[in-house]
C-alpha positions, -999 to +999 in steps of 0.1 A: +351-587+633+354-549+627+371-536+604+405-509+605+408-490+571+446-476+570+451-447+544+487-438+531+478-404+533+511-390+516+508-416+485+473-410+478+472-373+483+497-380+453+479-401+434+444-378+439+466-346+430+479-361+393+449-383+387+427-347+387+428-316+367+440-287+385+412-274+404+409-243+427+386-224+450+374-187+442+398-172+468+430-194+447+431-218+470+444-256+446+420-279+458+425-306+429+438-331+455+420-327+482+385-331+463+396-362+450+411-382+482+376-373+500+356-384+470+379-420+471+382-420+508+337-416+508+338-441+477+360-471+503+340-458+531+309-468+517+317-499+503+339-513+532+319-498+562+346-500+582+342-490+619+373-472+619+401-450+598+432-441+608+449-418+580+489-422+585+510-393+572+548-384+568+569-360+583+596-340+571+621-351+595+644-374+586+641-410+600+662-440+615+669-452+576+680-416+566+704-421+597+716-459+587+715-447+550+719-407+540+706-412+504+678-427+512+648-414+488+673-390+482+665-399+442+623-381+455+612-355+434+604-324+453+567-320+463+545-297+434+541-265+448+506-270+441+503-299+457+521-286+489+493-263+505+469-292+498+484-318+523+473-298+556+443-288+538+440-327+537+443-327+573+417-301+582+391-315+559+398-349+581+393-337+609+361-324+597+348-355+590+355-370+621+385-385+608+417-399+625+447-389+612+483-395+628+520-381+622+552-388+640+586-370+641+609-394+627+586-421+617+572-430+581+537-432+575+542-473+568+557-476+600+527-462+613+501-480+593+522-512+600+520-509+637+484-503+631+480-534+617+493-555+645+482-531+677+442-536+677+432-572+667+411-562+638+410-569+602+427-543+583+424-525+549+456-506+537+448-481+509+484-470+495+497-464+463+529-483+475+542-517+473+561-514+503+528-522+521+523-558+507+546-573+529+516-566+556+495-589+543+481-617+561+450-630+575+437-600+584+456-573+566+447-569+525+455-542+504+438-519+481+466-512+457+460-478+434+475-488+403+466-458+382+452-424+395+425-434+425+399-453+413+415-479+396+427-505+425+438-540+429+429-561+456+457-583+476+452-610+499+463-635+518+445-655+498+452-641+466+486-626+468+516-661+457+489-659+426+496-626+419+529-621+428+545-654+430+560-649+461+549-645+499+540-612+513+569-612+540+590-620+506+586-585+491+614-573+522+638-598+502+627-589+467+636-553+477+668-561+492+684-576+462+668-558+434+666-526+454+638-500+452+645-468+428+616-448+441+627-451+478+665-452+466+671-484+483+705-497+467+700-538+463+727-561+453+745-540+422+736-558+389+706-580+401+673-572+384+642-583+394+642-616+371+669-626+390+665-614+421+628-639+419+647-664+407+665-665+436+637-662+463+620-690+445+651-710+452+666-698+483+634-677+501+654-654+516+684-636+514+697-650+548+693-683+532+706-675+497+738-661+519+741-697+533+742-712+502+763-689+483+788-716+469+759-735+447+758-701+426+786-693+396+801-672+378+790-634+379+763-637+394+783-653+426+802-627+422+783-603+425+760-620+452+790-621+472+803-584+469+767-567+472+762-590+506+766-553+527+745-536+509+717-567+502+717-567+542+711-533+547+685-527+519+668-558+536+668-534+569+652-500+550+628-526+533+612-538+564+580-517+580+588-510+615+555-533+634+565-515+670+561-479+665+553-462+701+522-444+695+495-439+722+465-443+698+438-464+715+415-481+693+382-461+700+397-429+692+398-442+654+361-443+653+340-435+621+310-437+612+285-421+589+266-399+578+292-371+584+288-342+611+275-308+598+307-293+598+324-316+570+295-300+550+301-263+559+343-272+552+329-285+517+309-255+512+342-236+519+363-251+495+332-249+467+331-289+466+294-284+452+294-320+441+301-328+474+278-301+497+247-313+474+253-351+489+225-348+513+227-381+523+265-383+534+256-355+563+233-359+598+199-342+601+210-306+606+176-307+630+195-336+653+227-324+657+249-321+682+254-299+714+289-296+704+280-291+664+253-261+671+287-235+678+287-240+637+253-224+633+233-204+652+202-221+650+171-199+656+134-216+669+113-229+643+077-221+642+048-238+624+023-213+604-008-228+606-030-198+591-021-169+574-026-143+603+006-157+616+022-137+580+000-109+582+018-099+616+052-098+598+038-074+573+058-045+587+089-063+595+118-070+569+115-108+564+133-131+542+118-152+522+127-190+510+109-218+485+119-251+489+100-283+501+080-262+525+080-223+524+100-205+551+098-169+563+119-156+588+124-120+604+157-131+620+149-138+651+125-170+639+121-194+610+080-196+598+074-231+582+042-230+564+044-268+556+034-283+527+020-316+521+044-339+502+012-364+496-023-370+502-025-380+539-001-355+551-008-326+570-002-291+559-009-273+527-011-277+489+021-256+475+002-228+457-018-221+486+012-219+508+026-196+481-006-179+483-004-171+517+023-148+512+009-124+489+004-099+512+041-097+515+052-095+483+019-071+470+027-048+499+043-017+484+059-005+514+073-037+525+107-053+523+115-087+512+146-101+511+149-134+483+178-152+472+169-144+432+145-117+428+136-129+387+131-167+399+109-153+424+088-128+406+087-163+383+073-184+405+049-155+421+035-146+388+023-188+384+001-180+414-011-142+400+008-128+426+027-094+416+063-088+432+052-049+446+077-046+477+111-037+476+130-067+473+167-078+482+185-104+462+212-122+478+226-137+446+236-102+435+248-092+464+269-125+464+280-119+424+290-081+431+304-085+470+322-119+471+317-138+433+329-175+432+337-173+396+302-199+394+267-194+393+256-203+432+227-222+444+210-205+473+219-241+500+259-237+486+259-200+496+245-207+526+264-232+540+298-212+530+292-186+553+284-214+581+247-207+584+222-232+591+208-249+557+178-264+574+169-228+581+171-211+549+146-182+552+167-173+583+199-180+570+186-153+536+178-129+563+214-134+583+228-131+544+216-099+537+231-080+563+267-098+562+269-092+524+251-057+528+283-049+552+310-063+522+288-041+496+293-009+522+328-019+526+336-020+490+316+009+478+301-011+459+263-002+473+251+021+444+260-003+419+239-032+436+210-006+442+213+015+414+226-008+381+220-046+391+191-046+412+172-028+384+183-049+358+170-080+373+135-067+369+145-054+332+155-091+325+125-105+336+107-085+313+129-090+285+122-128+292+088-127+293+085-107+265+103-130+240+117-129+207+095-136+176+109-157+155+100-162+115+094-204+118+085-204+078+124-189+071+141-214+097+128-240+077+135-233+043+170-228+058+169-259+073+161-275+037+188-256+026+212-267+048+204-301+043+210-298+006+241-285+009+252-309+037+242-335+011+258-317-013+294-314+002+288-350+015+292-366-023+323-346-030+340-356-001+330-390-006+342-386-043+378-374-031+377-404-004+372-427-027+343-445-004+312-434+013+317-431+055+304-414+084+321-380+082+311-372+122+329-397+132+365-389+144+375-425+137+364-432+103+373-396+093+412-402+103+413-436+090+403-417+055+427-390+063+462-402+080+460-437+070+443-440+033+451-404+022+487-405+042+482-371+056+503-358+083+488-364+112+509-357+143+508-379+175+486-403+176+462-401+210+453-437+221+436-460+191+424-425+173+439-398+156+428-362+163+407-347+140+401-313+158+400-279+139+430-271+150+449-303+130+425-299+100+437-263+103+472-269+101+468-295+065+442-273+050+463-269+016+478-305+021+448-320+003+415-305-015+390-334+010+401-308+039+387-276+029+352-298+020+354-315+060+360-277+078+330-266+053+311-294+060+315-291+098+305-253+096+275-256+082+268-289+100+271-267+135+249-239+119+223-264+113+222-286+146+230-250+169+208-226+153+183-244+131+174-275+144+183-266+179+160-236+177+124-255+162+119-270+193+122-235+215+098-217+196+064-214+217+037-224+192+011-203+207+024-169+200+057-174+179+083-168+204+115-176+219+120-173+255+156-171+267+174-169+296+193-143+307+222-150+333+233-118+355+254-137+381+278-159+357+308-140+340+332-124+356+334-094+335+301-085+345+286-092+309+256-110+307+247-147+298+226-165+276+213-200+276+180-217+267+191-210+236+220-187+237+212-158+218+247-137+223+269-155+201+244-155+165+273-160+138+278-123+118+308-127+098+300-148+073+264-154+048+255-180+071+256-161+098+235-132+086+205-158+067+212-169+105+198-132+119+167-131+098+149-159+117+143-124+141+116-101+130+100-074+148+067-085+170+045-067+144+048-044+117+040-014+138+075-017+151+109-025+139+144-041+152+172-019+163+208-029+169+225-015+195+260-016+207+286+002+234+306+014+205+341+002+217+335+008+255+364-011+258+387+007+240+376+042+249+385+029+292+421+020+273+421+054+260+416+067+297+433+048+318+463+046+294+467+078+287+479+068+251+478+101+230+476+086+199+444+064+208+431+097+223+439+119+194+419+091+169+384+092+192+386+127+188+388+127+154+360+102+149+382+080+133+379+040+128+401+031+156+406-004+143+421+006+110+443+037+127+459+008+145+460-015+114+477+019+102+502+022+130+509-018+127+514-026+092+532+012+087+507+027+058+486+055+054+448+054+068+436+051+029+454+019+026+442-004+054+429-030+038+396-051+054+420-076+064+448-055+078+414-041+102+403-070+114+442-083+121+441-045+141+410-056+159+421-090+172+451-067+186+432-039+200+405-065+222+440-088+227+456-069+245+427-060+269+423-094+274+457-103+283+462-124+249+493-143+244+513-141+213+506-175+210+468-169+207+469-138+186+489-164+163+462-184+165+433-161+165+448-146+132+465-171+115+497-157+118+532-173+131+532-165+165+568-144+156+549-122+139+522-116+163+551-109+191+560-081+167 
């Protein structure tokens, strides 16, 4: 028999919204929710197969129980305003999927899902995060109760459910009625808690009965059996899912099945569920879709390249280019496939000779190219000798400066979030250019794609390639040095433990602290105490073993980051370390570095500068030279501002950290002290930031009082 899978929409929209960090699209749009009732709804899906979903929501309006009873959930918290926007968001995404979802004025979503149950002839699966559902179980309905967040559920039967509960599903109407319900503010008998009130059921089995029988009970608990009889009865009514709901919903129109229509994927894509748009196989063959689905995407004709005079006719055109499985060209009217042969007995061409192919593309100086990342593609060009001689659009910049997500983008995510075809990606680079051309020339933002970033990308691709030498011999004798010292600090904390243990490990290290050394430790998080920075912070002069750990940790992370973690990276041909330059990840526009990250090299302490001598100039005809922006910053302050005072000081030429230490701490120039400066400095870049006093506080190791001042 198929197979109905009911979703309390309501409850586990609620559940999937506090079960999941707050989340949001680029354009502010709280998404938290919704990701993570698709995610569980995809999770049931698959294991289930059901042959249809019907998703039952709530509506505002009040129903027949608010009318028999005007507090009724009147005790409901009101819905989290960030939490509100995502139930129709819910909705849309649904019906994206090619899911049913159903609402009634006037009638709860468990009326609706309890109707459900009884309408088709099917087995059912409930998904709720309520208990009001169990009394639907039977035969053919079970539930899939959430009993924390979504993933963590509890399967009820008619099999299973007197074991786990004691009582019979249609039972749980009774239960309600005479211990009452605080989440839906059903009243109950007054004074009857739920020991009782199954004490009772296991005796009498319902309440009608128990009413019967009301002489065999004494005392107070007759009593109050007897005067809460009004409201027992009508709690019994608010309990009980209405099975009759009208609702002209014929069984085929709950159909599902899988994998998903194209424009789930595009609605993904929208809300930057990249977890979920990188699923390939959740969605159908974009190349067998639907009359209906092909109004998402214009989908151009696809032509196979079977030699290479087929590219040397595009030569004069602008064409887009695209690397993938095969390689695609397109001049936006048709998508070239040069295919390439995934294994021996396929047809089609080795990859470098399909790369190959287009050289006279890419080598033609007065051609125009249009790639999703010029420096991956001048990469992946130079492994096949080919130089990268045309002028050549990148749509990730264009992306980053016209529209930026506030992530680094793969070319199939940006595509499919303006609704372009993904199986067509040379085309859809070529439709990219011009719509984010048209945001550049609407923003006035085309010099600074054409004239600063565009240029840069080749700069970084030399800077990459180039490297930076590295002196192996003095990484070494630091690492030696660092692992005598590590040894070193080791013994003494072991000394002021009083026993040798693992100091990495969070555990052992606060059963040494808050248990053997009775330190003050705070809450305690789970079966662990915190250990962070932050709490060894806070006791540093509450014992002498503290000072030892927060050394010990320093130089631990100087050793695994920048000593150990750099041996590996160093190319043992020529000496050098290759990073990797991001230009499409902050949103200040700064640059990235990764693979190792050479923008944050330590400089305040010794460490930090043995640290900086690992780099040495590439021979000794040259030398290094530091460069910096001198307070760019600051001086844009100055401007925009208008603050004389910070004026008046660039004139001068003076050190505009310590005029502001001056200003601050109210002494003369010649008295700022190198502490008072670097207290001015967390101030001065603070308050660009947007720094809270909380985190100057922090930053400076002041009481956050002070730093309000």
């Amino acid at each position: 028999m198929e197979k109905l899978l009911l979703i309390d929409g309501n409850s586990l929209a609620n559940r999937a919204f506090y079960a999941t960090p707050f989340m949001s699209n680029s354009k502010g749009v709280p998404t938290n929710a919704v990701f993570a009732f698709v995610n569980m709804l995809l999770k049931i899906t698959d294991a289930e197969k059901p042959g249809y979903v019907l998703v039952a929501f709530d509506r505002k309006e009040p129903t027949f129980r608010h009318e028999m009873y005007a507090d009724y959930k009147g005790t409901r918290k009101p819905m989290p305003e960030e939490l509100r926007p995502q139930i129709s968001l819910i909705k849309e995404v649904l019906k994206e999927m090619g899911v049913s979802s159903y609402e009634k004025a006037g009638v709860e979503a468990d009326d609706i899902i309890g109707t459900a149950t009884r309408k088709y002839g099917v087995n059912n699966i409930i998904v709720t995060g309520d208990k009001d559902s169990f009394q639907l179980v039977n035969e053919t309905t079970s539930v899939y109760f959430t009993k924390k967040g979504i993933s963590d559920t509890e399967v009820y039967t008619a099999e299973n459910f007197k074991e786990k509960t004691s009582i019979l599903p249609r039972q749980i109407i009774d239960l309600k009625a005479l211990m009452g319900d605080s989440s839906d503010n059903i009243p109950g008998v007054p004074g009857v808690g739920e020991k009782t009130a199954y004490a009772l059921l296991s005796q009498y089995g319902t309440v009608e009965n128990l009413y019967e029988h009301v002489n065999e009970l004494t005392g107070k608990l007759r009593e109050k059996i007897i005067d809460g009889k009004e409201k027992c009865l009508l709690s019994k009514v608010l309990a009980t899912i209405d099975l009759n709901v009208d609702m002209d919903l014929p069984l085929e129109e709950l159909k599902f099945t899988m994998p998903l229509p194209k424009k789930a994927k595009l609605k993904f894509a929208e809300l930057e569920f990249r977890a979920l748009t990188n699923k390939a196989e959740i969605y159908a063959n974009e190349e067998e879709v639907s009359a209906e689905e092909r109004e998402y995407a214009d989908i151009p004709e696809k032509v196979a390249v079977t030699d290479s005079a087929v590219i040397s006719d595009l030569i004069k055109k602008q064409v887009a280019v695209s690397f993938g499985e095969d390689v695609s060209v397109s001049d936006g009217n048709k998508e070239y496939v040069i295919p390439v042969k995934k294994s021996f007995f396929d047809e089609g061409f080795n990859y470098d000779d399909a790369v190959k192919m287009l050289r006279p593309l890419f080598e033609n100086e007065n051609g125009s190219v249009i790639v999703y990342s010029r420096k991956k593609t001048e990469y992946l060009l130079a492994e096949y000798g080919i130089g990268l001689k045309s002028k050549t659009e990148d749509i990730s910049l264009q992306k980053y400066i016209a529209d930026f997500s506030g992530k680094e983008e793969r070319e199939n995510e940006v595509i499919l979030l303006y609704k372009l075809p993904e199986n067509f990606p040379a085309y859809s680079l070529y439709k990219l250019n011009g719509i984010l051309h048209g945001m550049l020339e609407k923003n006035n933002q085309l010099s600074l794609y054409y004239d600063i970033e565009l240029p840069l990308a080749k700069v970084l691709y030399d800077m990459e390639t180039a490297g930076f030498r590295v002196d192996e011999t003095i990484i070494r004798e630091l690492n030696e040095k660092y692992k005598a010292v590590l040894t070193k600090i080791s013994e003494k904390i072991y000394s002021l433990a009083g026993e040798v243990f693992n100091v990495n490990s969070p555990k052992q290290l606060g059963r040494i602290l808050f248990e053997k050394l009775n330190l003050y430790h705070g809450k305690k998080k789970k079966d662990n105490y915190s250990t962070s920075a932050d709490v060894l912070e806070s006791i540093y002069d509450d014992h002498e073993i503290v000072p030892y750990i927060l050394r010990y940790r320093h130089i631990s992370k100087l050793n695994s980051t920048y000593v150990e973690g750099f041996l590996p990276l160093i190319d043992k041909r020529t000496g050098l370390i290759h990073t990797v330059f991001n230009q499409t990840l902050t949103t200040t526009g700064r640059l990235s570095s990764k693979e190792p990250n050479l923008q944050n090299l330590p400089i305040r302490d010794e460490e930090g500068k043995e640290i900086r001598r690992f780099f040495v100039p590439s021979d000794s005809d040259h030398i290094l030279v530091g460069a910096d922006y001198s307070q760019i910053e600051l001086r844009l302050l100055a401007h925009f501002s208008g603050c004389d005072k910070l004026i008046e000081a660039y004139k001068n030429g003076d050190d505009i950290h310590s005029s502001t230490a001056a200003e601050v701490f109210g002494v003369p120039i010649t008295e700022v002290t190198k502490e008072m400066r670097r207290k001015a400095k967390a101030v001065n870049f603070g308050i660009i930031y947007g720094i809270s006093e909380y985190g100057l506080a922090k930053n400076i190791k002041i009481s956050p009082k002070e730093a309000k001042t």
